[in-house]
N, C-alpha and C positions, 0 to 999 in steps of 0.2 A: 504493500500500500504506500503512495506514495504522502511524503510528510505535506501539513497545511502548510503554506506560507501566509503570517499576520499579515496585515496594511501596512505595517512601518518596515518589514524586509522585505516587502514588493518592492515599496517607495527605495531602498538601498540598490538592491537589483535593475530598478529602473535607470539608476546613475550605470550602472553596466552598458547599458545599449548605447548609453552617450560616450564611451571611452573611445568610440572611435571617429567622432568628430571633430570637426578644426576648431581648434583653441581661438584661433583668432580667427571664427566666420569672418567671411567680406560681405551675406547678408544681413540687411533688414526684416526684421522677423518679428510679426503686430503679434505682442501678447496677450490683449485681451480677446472677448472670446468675440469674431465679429464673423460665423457660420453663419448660414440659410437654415440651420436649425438650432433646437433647444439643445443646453446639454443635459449631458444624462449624470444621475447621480450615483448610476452604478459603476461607475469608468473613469480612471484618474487619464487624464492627458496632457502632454506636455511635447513642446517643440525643439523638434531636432534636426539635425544636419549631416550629408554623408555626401561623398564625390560618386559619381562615375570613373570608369577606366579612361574618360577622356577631359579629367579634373576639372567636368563641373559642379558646382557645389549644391544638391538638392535639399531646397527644404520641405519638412513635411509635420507631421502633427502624427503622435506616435499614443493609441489608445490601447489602454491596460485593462481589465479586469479589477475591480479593487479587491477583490480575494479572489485568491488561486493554488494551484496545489501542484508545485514541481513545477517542470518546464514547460511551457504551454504550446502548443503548435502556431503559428502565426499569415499572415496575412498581409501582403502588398498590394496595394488599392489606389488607381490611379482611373480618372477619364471623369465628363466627356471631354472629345476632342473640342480645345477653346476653353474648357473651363476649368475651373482650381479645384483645391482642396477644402476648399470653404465650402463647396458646392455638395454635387452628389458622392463625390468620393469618400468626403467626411463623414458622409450619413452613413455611408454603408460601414464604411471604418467602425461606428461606433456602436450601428446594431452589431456587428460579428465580435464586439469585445465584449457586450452587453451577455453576449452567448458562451465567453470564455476563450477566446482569441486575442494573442497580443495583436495589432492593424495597424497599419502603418499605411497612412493616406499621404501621398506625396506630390508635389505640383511637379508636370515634370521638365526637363531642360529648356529652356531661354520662355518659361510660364510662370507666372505669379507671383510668388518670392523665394521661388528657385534662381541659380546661375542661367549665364550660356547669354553672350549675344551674337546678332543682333535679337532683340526682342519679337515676342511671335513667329519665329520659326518652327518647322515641325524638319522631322525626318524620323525615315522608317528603322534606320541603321540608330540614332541616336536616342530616340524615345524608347527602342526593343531595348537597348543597353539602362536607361533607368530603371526599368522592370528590376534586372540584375542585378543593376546593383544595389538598389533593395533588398533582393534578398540576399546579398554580399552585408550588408549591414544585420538584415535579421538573424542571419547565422550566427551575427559576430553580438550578439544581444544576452546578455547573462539571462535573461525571461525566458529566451527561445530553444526550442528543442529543434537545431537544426537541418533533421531527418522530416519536421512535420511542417512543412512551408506550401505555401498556396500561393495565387494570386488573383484579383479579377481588376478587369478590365472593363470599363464600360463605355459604352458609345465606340468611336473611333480607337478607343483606346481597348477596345476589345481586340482587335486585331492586331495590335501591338502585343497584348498579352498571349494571343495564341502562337504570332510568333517567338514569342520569350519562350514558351512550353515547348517549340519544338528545338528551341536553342541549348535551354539546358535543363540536363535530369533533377537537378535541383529543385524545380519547382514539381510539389508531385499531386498536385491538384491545381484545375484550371477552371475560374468561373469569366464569361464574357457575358453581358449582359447590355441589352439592347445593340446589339452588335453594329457599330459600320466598318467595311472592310476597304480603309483608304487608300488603299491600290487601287482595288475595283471602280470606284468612283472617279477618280481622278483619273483613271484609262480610260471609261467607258462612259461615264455622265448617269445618272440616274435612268436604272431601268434599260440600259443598254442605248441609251438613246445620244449617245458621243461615239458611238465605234467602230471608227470608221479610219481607216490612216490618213485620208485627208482633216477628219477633225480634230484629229489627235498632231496633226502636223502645225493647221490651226494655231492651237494651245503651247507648241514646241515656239512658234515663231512670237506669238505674245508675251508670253514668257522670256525670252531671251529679249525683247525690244523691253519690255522692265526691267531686266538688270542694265542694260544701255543706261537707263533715264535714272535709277536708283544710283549706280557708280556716279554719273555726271551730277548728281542733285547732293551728293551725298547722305542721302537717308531713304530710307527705304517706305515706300506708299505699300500703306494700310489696305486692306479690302473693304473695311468694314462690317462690324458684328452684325449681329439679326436684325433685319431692317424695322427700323422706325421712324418715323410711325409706319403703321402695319397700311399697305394698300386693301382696300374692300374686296379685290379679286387675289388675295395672297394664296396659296395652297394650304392646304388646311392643317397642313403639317409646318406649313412657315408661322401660322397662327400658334399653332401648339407649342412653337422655340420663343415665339413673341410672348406668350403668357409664364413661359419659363425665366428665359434670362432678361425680357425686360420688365419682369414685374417682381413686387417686393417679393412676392413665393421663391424665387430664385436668384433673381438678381446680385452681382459681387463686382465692385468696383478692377479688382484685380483680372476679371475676367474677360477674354477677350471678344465671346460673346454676346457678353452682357455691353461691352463698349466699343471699341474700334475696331476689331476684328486681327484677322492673323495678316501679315505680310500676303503681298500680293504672290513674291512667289515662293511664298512661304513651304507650301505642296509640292516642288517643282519634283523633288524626286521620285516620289509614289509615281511617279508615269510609267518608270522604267524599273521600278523595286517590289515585286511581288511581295506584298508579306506573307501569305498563307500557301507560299509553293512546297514548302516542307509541314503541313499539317498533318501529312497522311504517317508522319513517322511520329508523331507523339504517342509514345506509350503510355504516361500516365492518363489518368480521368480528365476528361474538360466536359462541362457543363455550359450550354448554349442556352441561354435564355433570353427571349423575344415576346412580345405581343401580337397578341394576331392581328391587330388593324393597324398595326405600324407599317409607314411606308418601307420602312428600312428592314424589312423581317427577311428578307431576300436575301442580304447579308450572310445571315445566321446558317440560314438554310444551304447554301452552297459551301460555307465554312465546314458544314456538318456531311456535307457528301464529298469536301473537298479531303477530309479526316475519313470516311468509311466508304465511299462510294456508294452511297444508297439517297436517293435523291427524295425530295418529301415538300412540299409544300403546304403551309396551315397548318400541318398535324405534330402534334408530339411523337418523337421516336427514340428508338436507344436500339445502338447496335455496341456491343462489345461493352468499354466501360467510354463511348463519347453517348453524349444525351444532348435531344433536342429538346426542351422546356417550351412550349406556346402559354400562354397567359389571356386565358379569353375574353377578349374586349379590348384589350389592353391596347394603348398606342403606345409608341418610342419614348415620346418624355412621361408616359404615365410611370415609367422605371427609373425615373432622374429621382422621385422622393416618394414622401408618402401620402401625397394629398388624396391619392384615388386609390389609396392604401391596398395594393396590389404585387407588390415588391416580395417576389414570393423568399424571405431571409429566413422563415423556417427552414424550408427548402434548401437553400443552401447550408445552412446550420448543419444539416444532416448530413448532406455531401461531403462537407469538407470534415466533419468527427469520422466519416464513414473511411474516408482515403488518405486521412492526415494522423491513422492511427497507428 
């Protein structure tokens, strides 16, 4: 049987997981508590800092259990794409502690009050590598039982997480949740409706005429976050990112959704960088969770045949240990929090005790 640990040697053990951050952070790191949600009084949390292999400096917000008993399995929690740890990341961070998970919600490189410039970039190579090293920190956490590590990913950031799983055995459970898979998008445009080599040549030639005009200007144009005000012919999933990141239920200054959006070519690599080409090699469990009226369940669904070859549309399936999760009614941002309290975290509760034992 393993021994209690009181509150006051959590709290000692917690100074553990920081012995491997930089003494002299180069971040700014807001200590009060300014989330899109309540906190909880079952979860002690506190703010930390760890590098990537390519010395940027991630900050993140690291949620404990306030009693626990030995080493606990844990939890790297990052997305969606555009937005912070304040956001939906934190939430889920904090139900999976709530449940007995150390979590670690993390903003990830050149996003929120993480490192990395220029500001608002993404890459598929850089963001799959914050996954890591996360859980390069959680290994390294006197809390964590380094054999029992997970990760999810949500939104855009699912697909970063799935490629992290098939990158390394480390991670031995995988949840992606409301899945976009920013290859696909950015190769093909929504619903396949960009794919084409002249469209995608298109985007090669505009792309490249921005960095012309960013090099010359010296700073880099903005895209712009979720459009506001909302047009009356918006799509109705543009509505649903509008009642998200621009309303107080969601909204966070730090985020790039919520305000001027990511670099124009911010995306430029996802054209030519598959991330889910090595899915079909993850050994361990990955959990797909999707809504069924979300435009983006498409994602999920090709990610889940791209890992077993069995194709499925709408329906819940599981072939081997990968699972496809539908959520019925559900839209894409109905899984950013809890307003339409649908966020199936029992569920995942179970999955991750089940494969992180």
């Amino acid at each position: 049987m393993k021994p209690f640990i009181p509150v006051a040697l959590a709290s000692l053990m917690l100074l553990a997981c920081k012995t491997n951050t930089k003494d002299m952070s180069t971040l700014t790191l807001t200590r009060e508590w300014d989330k899109t949600f309540p906190k909880s009084e079952l979860v002690n949390h506190s703010k930390v800092t760890f590098h990537n292999r390519y010395g940027i400096e991630l900050a993140a917000d690291l949620y404990v259990p306030q009693e626990s008993a030995g080493k606990l399995p844990a939890l790297a929690v990052s997305g969606p794409f555009g937005a912070v740890k304040e956001q939906s990341s934190g939430l889920y961070a904090q139900h999976m502690a709530e449940r007995g998970f150390v979590a670690l919600a993390f903003d990830p490189s050149f996003t929120g009050e993480s490192g990395g410039e220029p500001r608002r970039m993404a890459s598929p190579d850089i963001n799959t590598e914050d996954f890591l090293a996360a859980v390069d920190f959680l290994s390294n956490c006197g809390l964590v039982d380094p054999e029992r590590i997970g990760i999810i990913g949500i939104c855009g950031f699912g697909s970063m997480a799935v490629n992290a799983a098939a990158l390394d055995p480390r991670i031995k459970a995988t949840v992606a949740s409301t899945m976009y898979d920013m290859s696909k998008v950015n190769v093909e445009g929504y619903f396949a409706s960009e794919d084409t080599p002249a469209q995608r040549m298109e985007k090669r030639k505009a792309l490249s005429a921005q960095r012309t005009a960013d090099f010359r200007n010296g700073t880099y144009q903005r895209a712009g976050g979720v459009i506001d005000p909302l047009p009356e012919d918006a799509p109705w999933f543009v509505k649903d990112y509008h009642a998200y990141y621009k309303c107080p239920r969601g909204y966070h200054e730090r985020s790039g959704n919520s305000t001027d959006g990511w670099n124009v070519t911010g995306c430029q690599s996802f054209l030519n960088q598959p991330l889910l080409a090595w899915a079909h090699e993850i050994e361990h469990p990955v959990l797909l969770i999707h809504g069924e009226k979300a435009h983006s369940r498409y994602f999920s669904e090709y990610a889940f045949e791209r890992m077993t070859g069995k194709h499925v549309e709408g329906v819940s399936a599981k072939e081997g240990n990968k699972e496809l999760l539908i959520i019925p009614g559900a839209s894409h941002v109905d899984l950013y929090d809890d307003v339409a309290g649908v966020i199936p975290f029992d569920r995942m509760e179970a999955f991750f005790k089940e494969n992180l034992n």
